[in-house]
C-alpha positions, -999 to +999 in steps of 0.1 A: +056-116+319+077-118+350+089-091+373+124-096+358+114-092+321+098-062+328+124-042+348+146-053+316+123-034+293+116-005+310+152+000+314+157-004+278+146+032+268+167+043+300+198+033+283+186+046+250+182+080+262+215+080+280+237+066+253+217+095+230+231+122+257+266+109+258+264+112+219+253+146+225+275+155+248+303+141+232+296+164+203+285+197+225+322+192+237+335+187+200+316+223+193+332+234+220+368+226+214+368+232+179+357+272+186+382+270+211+416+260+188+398+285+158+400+315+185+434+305+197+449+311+161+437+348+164+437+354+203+460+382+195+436+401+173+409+394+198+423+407+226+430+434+213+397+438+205+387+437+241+413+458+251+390+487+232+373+501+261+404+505+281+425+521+253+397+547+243+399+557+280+434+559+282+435+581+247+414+602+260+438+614+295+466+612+271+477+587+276+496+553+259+477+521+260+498+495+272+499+463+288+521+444+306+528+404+318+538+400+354+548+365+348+561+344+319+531+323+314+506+350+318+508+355+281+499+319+277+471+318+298+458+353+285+453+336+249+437+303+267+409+321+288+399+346+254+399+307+235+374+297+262+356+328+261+353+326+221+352+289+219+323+288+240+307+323+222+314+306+192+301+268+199+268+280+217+248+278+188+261+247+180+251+233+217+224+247+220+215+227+186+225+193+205+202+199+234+176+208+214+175+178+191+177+157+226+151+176+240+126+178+216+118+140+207+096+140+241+078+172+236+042+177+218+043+199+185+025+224+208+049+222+236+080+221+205+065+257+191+067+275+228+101+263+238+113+272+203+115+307+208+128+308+243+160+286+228+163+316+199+158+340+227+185+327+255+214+336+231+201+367+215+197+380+252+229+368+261+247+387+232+223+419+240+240+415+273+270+411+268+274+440+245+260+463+267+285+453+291+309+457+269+305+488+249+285+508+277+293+495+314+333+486+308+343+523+293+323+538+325+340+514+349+375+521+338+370+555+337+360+559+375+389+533+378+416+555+360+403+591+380+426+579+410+456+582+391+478+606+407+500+629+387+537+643+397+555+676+383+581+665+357+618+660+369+629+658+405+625+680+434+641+711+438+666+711+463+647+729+498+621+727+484+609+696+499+601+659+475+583+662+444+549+650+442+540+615+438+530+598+405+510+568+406+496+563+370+480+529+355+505+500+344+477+473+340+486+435+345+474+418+311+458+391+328+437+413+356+425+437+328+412+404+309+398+385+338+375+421+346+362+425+311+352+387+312+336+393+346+315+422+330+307+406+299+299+372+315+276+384+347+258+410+324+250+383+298+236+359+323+214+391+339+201+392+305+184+360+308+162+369+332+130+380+311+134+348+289+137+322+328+106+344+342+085+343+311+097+304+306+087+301+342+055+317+336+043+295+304+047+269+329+025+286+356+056+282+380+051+320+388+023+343+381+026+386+374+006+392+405+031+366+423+060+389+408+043+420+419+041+409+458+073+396+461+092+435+440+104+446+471+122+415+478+133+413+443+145+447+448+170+437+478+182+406+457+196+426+428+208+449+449+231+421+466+235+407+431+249+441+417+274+441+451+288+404+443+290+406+404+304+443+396+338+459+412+334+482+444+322+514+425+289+526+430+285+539+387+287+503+377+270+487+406+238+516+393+240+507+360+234+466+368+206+476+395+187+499+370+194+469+342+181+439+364+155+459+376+143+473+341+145+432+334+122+424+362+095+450+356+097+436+314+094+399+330+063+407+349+047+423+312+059+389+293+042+369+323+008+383+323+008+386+285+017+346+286-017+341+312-038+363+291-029+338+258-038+311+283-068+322+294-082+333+259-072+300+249-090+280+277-117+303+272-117+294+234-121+257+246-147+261+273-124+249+298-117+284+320-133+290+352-134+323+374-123+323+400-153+344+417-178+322+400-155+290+412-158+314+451-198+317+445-205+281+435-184+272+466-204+293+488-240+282+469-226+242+478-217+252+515-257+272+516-271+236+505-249+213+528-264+242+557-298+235+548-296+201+547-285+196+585 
């Protein structure tokens, strides 16, 4: 067979695999666009679903929830960012489906049942998340948001008397208020998935718990700076991510060395684990019989 003939077949699965991805793709996108036109029949009801946390606030310093667009189009573009918000919500299953069924053709039936759960857990987490941005972090932020709101006395000043206080009270921007809840919702689902990329990393023996332990305190800086970028300038929500990341890592270092012990019961099972103080003595018991040698 010449050197031609051989390039040509090897690059015949090559093309196989990529016209199976574009296929795949193709329909990731379909999932994708189809959840998007379903939510964008009923943005209305869904924002004003989101709009919950900001309301209950509002109801409960008296006063009315309402929002306003700054622009003409801002109404449009409200009801296309909750369509991508949903449509992608909604598809993920869906995609996550496609990838699989690319994935999993070139994986053993061993390596198939320990991905498996890590693709069941991405989008649980994800959810877990995301609700606890939304139903716990968002009311808290908005709170400490609202408590600047400055209150006049009703009707004008009274003449010598000097001006009547100033009022400067909440008139949220449609748009803004939307664009924040996403922000929440979106970073703390994506924290979320931090137990199931350690402990995937871990089954792969990219990282280790005792490599997890030494490297805390720098872990610990990292959130910090990733609470400062992802969460508004208030210190309540910026605690709440810290102590939730954090809580994530110290769970991810439990999921890791739970994954080595399987490992090494397994390998033990098979005859095929070594310790690593034995592997140290028969080291030193080779370089004692190399010595004696020379």
């Amino acid at each position: 067979m010449s050197q031609t003939e051989e390039i040509e077949d090897s690059s015949a699965p090559l093309i196989e695999h990529l016209a199976e991805l574009r296929t795949r793709l193709i329909r990731c996108v379909l999932y994708f666009l189809v959840g998007m036109v379903i939510c964008f029949t009923v943005a209305t009801p869904i924002f004003n679903f989101l709009t919950a946390p900001l309301c209950q606030v509002l109801s409960d310093r008296g006063q009315d929830c309402d929002l306003i667009f700054i622009s003409p189009q801002e109404g449009f573009f409200v009801a296309i960012k909750v369509s991508l918000l949903g449509g992608f919500m909604l598809g993920f299953p869906f995609i996550a489906h496609q990838m699989w069924r690319f994935v999993a053709p070139g994986l053993y039936k061993s390596e198939k049942g320990a991905f498996l759960p890590f693709l069941v857990a991405s989008p649980f987490m994800f959810f877990l998340g995301a609700s606890f941005a939304f139903y716990v972090v968002t009311p808290l932020a908005y709170d400490f948001f609202l408590g600047f709101q400055q209150f006049g006395a009703e009707g004008e000043a009274i003449e010598g008397s000097g001006p009547a206080p100033l009022s400067v009270v909440f008139q949220g921007s449609a748009q803004e208020y939307l664009n924040l809840t996403i922000k929440f919702i979106v970073a703390f689902g994506l924290c979320f998935q931090l137990p199931v990329l350690l402990t995937l990393m871990g089954k792969a023996g990219l990282v280790s718990a005792a490599g997890l332990r030494a490297v805390r305190k720098y872990a610990v800086v990292g959130i910090l700076l990733l609470a400062a970028l992802v969460t508004p300038p208030d210190v309540i929500t910026q605690i709440i991510l810290f102590v939730v990341v954090y809580g994530l890592y110290e769970v991810s270092i439990q999921l890791v060395q739970r994954v080595e012990k399987k490992r090494e019961k397994d390998l033990r099972a098979q005859g095929l684990w070594v310790d690593e103080d034995e592997f140290d003595e028969d080291l030193d018991d080779i370089g004692e019989a190399e010595d004696r040698k020379s």
